[in-house]
C-alpha positions as CSV (number, residue, x, y, z in Angstrom):
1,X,0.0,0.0,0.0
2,X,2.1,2.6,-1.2
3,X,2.0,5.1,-1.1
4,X,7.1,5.3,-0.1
5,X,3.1,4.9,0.7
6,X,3.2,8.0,-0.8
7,X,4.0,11.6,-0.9
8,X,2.8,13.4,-3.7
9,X,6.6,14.7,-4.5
10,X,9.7,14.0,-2.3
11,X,11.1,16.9,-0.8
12,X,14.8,17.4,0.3
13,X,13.7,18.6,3.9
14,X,14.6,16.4,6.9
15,X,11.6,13.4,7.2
16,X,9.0,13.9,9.8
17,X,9.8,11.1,11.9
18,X,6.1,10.3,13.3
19,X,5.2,9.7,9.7
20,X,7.4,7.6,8.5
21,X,6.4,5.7,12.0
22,X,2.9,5.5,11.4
23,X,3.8,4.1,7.8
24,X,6.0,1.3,9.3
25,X,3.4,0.2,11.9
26,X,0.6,0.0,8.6
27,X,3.5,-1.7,7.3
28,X,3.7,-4.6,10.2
29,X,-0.4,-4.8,10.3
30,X,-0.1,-5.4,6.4
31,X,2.3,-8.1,7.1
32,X,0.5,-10.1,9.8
33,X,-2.8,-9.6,8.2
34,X,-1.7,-10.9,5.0
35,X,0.9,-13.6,6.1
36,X,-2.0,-15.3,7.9
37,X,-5.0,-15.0,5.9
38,X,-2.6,-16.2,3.2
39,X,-1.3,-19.1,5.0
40,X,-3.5,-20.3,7.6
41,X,-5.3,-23.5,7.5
42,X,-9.0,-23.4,7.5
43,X,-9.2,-24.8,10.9
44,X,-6.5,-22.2,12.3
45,X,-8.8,-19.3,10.5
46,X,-11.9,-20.0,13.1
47,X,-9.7,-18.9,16.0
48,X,-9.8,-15.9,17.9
49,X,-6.0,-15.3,16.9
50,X,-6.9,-15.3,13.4
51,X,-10.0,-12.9,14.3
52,X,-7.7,-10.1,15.8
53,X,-5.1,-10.3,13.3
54,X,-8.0,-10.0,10.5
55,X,-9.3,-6.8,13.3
56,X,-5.5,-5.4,13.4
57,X,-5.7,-5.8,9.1
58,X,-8.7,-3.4,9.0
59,X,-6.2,-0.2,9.7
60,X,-3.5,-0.4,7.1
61,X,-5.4,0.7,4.4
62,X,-6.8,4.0,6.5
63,X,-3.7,5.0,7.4
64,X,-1.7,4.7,4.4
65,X,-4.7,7.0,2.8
66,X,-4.5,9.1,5.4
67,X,-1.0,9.4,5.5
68,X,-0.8,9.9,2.1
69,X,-2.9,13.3,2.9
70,X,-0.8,14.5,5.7
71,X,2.2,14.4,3.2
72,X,0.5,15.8,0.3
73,X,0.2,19.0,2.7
74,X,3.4,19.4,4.0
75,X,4.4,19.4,0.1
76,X,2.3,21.9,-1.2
77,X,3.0,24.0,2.0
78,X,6.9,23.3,1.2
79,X,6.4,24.2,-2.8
80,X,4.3,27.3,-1.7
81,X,7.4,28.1,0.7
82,X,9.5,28.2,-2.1
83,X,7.6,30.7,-3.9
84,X,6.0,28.1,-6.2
85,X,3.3,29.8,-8.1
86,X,-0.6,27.7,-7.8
87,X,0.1,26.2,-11.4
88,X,3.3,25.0,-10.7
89,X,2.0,23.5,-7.3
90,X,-1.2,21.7,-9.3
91,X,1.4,20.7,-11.8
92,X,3.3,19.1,-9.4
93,X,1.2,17.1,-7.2
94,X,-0.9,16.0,-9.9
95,X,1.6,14.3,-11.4
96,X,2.9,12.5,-8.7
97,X,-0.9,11.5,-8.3
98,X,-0.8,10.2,-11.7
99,X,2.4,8.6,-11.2
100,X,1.2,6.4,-8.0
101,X,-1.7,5.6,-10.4
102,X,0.7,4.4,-13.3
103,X,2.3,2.4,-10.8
104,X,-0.8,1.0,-9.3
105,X,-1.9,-0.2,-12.8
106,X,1.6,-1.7,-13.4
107,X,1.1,-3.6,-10.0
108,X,-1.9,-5.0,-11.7
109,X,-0.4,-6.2,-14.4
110,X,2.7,-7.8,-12.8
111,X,0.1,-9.8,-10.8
112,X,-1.9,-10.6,-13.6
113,X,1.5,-12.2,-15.2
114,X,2.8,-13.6,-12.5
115,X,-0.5,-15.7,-12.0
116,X,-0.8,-16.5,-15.4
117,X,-3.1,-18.2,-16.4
118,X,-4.8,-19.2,-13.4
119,X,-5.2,-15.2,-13.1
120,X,-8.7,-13.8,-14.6
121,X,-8.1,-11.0,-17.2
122,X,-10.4,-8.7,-15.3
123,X,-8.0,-8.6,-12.7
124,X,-5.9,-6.1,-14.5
125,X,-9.0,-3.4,-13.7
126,X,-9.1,-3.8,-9.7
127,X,-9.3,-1.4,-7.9
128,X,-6.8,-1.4,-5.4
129,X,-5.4,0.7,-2.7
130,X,-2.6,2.1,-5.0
131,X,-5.0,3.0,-7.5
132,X,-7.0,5.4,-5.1
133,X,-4.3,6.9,-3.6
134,X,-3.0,7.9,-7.5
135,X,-6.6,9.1,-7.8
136,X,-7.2,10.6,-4.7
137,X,-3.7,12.6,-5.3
138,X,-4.9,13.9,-8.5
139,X,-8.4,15.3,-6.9
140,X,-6.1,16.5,-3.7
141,X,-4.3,18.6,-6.1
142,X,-7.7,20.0,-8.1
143,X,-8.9,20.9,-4.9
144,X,-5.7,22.8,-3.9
145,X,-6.0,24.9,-7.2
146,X,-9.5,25.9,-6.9
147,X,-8.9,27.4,-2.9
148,X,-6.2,29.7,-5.0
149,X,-3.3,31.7,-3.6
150,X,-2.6,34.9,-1.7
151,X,-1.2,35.0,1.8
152,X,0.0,31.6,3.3
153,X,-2.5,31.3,6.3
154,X,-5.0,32.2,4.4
155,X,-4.4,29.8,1.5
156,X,-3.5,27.0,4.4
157,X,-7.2,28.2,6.3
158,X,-8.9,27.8,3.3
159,X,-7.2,24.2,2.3
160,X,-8.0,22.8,5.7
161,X,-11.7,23.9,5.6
162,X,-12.0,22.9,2.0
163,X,-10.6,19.6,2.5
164,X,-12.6,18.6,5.7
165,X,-15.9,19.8,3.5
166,X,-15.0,16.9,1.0
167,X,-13.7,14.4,3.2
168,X,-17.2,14.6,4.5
169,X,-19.2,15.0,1.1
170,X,-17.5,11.8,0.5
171,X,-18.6,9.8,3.5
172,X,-21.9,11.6,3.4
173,X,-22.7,10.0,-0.5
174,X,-21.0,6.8,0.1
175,X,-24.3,4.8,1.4
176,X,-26.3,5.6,-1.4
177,X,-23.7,5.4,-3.9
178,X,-23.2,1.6,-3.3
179,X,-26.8,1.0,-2.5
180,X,-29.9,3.1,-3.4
181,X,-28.1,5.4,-6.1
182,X,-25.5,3.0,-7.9
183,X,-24.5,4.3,-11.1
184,X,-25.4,1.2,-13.1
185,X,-25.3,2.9,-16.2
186,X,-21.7,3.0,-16.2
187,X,-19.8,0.1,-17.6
188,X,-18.2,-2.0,-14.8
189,X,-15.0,-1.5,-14.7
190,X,-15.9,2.6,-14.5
191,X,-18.8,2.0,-11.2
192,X,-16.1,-0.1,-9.3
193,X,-13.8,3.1,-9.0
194,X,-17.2,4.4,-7.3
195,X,-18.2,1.7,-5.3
196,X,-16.2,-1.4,-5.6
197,X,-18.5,-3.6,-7.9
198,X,-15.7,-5.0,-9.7
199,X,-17.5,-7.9,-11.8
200,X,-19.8,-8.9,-9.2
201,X,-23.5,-8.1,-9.0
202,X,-23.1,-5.8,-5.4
203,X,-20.1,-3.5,-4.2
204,X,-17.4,-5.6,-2.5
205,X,-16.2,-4.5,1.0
206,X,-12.6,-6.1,0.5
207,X,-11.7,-3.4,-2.7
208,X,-10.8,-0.2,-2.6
209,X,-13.1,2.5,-4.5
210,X,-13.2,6.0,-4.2
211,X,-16.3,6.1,-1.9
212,X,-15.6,6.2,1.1
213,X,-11.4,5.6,0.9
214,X,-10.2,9.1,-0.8
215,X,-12.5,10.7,2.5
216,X,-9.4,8.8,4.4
217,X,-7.0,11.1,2.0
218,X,-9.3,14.6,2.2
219,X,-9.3,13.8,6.0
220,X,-5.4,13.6,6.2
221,X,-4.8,16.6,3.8
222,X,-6.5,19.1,6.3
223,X,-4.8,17.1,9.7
224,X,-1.6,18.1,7.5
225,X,-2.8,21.7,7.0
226,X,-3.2,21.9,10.9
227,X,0.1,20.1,11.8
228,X,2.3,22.5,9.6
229,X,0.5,25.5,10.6
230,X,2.0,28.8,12.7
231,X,0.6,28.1,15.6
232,X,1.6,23.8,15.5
233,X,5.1,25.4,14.9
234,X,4.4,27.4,18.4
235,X,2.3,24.5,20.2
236,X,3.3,21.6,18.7
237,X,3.3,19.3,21.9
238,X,-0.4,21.1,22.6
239,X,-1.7,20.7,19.2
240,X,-1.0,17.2,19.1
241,X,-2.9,16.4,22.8
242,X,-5.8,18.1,21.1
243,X,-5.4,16.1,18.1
244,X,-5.6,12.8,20.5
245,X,-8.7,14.4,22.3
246,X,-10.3,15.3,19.3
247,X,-9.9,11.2,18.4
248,X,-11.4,10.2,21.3
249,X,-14.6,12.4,20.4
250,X,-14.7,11.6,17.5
251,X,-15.0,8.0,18.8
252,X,-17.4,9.0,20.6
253,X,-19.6,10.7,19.0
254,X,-19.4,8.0,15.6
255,X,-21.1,5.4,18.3
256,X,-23.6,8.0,20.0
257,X,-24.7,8.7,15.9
258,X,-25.1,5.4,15.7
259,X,-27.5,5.1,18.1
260,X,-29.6,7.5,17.3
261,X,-32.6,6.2,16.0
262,X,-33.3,8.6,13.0
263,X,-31.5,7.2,10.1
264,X,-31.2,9.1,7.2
265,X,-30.1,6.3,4.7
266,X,-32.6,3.5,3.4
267,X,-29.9,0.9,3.5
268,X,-27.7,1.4,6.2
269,X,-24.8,-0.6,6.7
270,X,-22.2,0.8,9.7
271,X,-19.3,-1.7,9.3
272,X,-18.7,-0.9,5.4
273,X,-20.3,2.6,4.1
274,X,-21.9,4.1,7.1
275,X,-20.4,7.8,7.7
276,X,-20.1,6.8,11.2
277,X,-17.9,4.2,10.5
278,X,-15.8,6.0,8.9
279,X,-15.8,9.2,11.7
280,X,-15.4,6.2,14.2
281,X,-11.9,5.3,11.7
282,X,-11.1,8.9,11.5
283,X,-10.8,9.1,15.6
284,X,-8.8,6.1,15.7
285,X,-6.2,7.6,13.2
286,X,-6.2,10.7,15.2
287,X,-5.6,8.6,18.4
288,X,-2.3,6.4,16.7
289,X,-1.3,10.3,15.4
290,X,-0.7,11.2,18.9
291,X,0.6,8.4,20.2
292,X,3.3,8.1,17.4
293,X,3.9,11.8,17.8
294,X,4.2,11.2,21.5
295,X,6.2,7.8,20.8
296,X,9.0,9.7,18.1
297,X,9.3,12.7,20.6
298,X,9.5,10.8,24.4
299,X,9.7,7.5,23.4
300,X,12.3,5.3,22.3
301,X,11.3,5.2,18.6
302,X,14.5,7.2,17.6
303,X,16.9,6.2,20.2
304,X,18.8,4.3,17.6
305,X,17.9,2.4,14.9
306,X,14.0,1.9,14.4
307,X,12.9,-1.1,12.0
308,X,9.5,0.7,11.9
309,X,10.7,4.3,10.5
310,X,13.0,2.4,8.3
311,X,9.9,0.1,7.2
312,X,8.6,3.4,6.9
313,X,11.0,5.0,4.5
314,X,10.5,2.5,1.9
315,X,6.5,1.2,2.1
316,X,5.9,1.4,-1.5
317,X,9.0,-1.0,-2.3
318,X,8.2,-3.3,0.5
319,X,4.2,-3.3,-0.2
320,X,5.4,-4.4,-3.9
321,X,7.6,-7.1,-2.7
322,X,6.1,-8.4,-0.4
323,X,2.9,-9.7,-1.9
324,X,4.7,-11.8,-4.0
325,X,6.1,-13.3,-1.2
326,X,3.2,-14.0,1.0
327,X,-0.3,-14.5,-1.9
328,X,1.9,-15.3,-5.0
329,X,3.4,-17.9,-6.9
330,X,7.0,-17.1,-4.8
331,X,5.5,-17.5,-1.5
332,X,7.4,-19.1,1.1
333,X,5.1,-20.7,2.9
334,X,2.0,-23.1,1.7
335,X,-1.0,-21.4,1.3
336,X,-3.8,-22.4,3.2
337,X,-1.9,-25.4,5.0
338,X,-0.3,-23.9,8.0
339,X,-0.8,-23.9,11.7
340,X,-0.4,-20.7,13.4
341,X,3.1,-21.0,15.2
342,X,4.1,-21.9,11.4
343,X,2.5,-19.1,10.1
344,X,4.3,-16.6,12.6
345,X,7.8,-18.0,11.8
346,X,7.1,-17.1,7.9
347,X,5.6,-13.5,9.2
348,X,8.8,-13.0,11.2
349,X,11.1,-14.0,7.9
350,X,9.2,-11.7,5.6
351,X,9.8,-9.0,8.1
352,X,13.3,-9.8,8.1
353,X,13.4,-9.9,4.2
354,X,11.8,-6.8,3.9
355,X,13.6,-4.9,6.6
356,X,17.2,-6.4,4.6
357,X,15.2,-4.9,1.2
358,X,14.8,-1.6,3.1
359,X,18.0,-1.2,4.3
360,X,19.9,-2.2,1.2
361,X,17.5,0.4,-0.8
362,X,18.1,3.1,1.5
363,X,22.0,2.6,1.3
364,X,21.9,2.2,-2.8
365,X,19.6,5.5,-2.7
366,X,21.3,7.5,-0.4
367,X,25.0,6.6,-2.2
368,X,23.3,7.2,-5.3
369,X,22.6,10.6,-4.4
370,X,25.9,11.5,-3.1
371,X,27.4,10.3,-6.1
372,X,24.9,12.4,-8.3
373,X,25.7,15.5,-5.3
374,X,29.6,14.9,-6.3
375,X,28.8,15.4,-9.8
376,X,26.5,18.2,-9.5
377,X,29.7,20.2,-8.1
378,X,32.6,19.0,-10.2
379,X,30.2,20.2,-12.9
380,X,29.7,23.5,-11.4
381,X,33.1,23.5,-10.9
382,X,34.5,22.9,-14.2
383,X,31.9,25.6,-15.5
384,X,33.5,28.2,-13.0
385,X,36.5,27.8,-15.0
């Protein structure tokens, strides 16, 4: 889930170390979740074990949507920094959106080839969490152009308020959208980026469409508008102890909604496209927000080396790998024939596989760019001359 699992452009400033945290831990959840669903026999998956890991396997996708908003704002508030002009911003981040997309339709296809031919052609049009987040980049970035420019508070006011307004239109028309209101007009590979159709006769909860997940992004892009604010900058510890309280309201008030007897919806469905559901998600990302914030800056997430963060630098590459590893035709363990203590011992050696890939890709890129770094100046150098 890649978004690595993404930001929009990669800047040269210093990582945000709480980010790149929250990505790693999405990046453990995806690996338990799908070591054992991929690997467990069908006796193991009754358990109660198998029931919390599938539980724990419910968050990865949020926060790597979410995520993905948070870093698409401290971009465009980084390219605005620089005096980038709104075009040039759009330009940007668009791009990048429609680069994460090219990439998630590139994921399709190595899938598709890889499980040839057991692998159904329609397979290529999934949708899948890369595909939002390319999609969800591209509409972050439309919205971003439309607030417009002038002074930086301002434009950053205007981007929070403007994203929170979508990131609730979305969750608002998601109900009808898979239920009441589907666009069945459209061909099916088109309503699945809506609702998740795919080539089966109702929306599938397991898929990724647009309705409700790019919310998840909207919702992130105005958190990052309020963590890279003047006053955050001032009040960072405070801001984030709101954030955490904010959460737990939100929590709170998803279930109290939900209680309420006046329903507004003709089919209403909490667990997969009620908006309370997805306030109720939205107060638990706040919640692991804090505590990762509160984890990077007290804790002892960065008192030495962190396998998480560097999990967390590379979540694209090891989301790629990874699923080879664990549902395809490479996997290391057999599917759907193992006990759980099995199981665990392949989730622990795909950890350590992927944490070797991160380390060795961190190492290639960062000697790639001194070497690029060297050249830049023996250039500038020679050109002095």
């Amino acid at each position: 889930m890649a978004q690595e699992i993404p930001a929009p452009v990669r800047p040269a400033a210093q990582r945000l170390a709480y980010i790149d945290w929250m990505r790693g831990l999405a990046v453990l959840l995806m690996f338990q979740t799908h070591c054992y669903d991929s690997w467990l026999r069908p006796e193991a998956r009754k358990t109660y074990f198998m029931m919390w890991s599938q539980l724990g396997g419910t968050l990865p996708a949020p926060l790597f949507v979410f995520l993905a908003g948070v870093s698409f704002a401290l971009v465009t508030d980084r390219l605005r920094a620089k005096g980038a002009a709104r075009n040039e911003i759009a330009r940007t981040t668009i791009r990048r959106g429609a680069e994460i997309y090219g990439m998630g339709m590139l994921f399709r296809v190595q899938e598709f080839a890889l499980g040839y031919p057991g692998a159904p052609w329609t397979d290529l049009l999934r949708v899948d969490v890369l595909n939002i987040l390319g999609l969800s980049m591209m509409f972050m970035g439309v919205l971003c152009w439309l607030v417009g420019g002038g002074d930086a508070a301002r434009v950053r006011a205007r981007n929070l308020f403007a994203a929170l307004a979508a990131a609730a239109l979305i969750a608002l028309a998601t109900p009808p959208l898979w239920t009441t209101h589907r666009p069945r007009w459209l061909p099916w590979f088109l309503e699945t980026y809506i609702n998740g159709v795919h080539v089966f006769k109702v929306p599938q909860p397991w898929l990724f469409p647009l309705f409700p997940w790019a919310a998840f992004a909207f919702a992130g892009l105005a958190v990052g508008f309020l963590l890279f604010s003047d006053y955050a900058k001032k009040k960072q510890a405070l801001l984030f102890a709101a954030i955490g309280g904010a959460g737990i309201l939100a929590c709170a008030s998803a279930l109290w909604f939900d209680s309420v007897p006046v329903n507004l919806y003709a089919v209403y469905d909490f667990w997969h496209t009620s908006p309370n559901f997805f306030l109720f998600r939205c107060g638990i990302l706040l919640l692991i927000l804090f505590l990762a914030f509160a984890w990077c800056r007290w804790g002892l997430a960065q008192k030495g080396f962190s396998p998480v963060i560097q999990l967390g630098n590379t979540s694209l590459l090891v989301y790629w790998v990874h699923i080879e590893f664990v549902y395809g035709r490479f996997s290391i363990l057999p599917k759907k024939n193992c006990s759980i203590p099995l199981a665990s011992a392949g989730l622990l050696a795909i950890f350590l596989m992927m944490l070797v890939l991160s380390l060795l890709r961190t190492r290639w890129k960062s000697g790639g760019l001194r070497v690029w770094q060297a050249r830049a100046k023996a250039s500038a150098a020679a050109g002095s001359v």
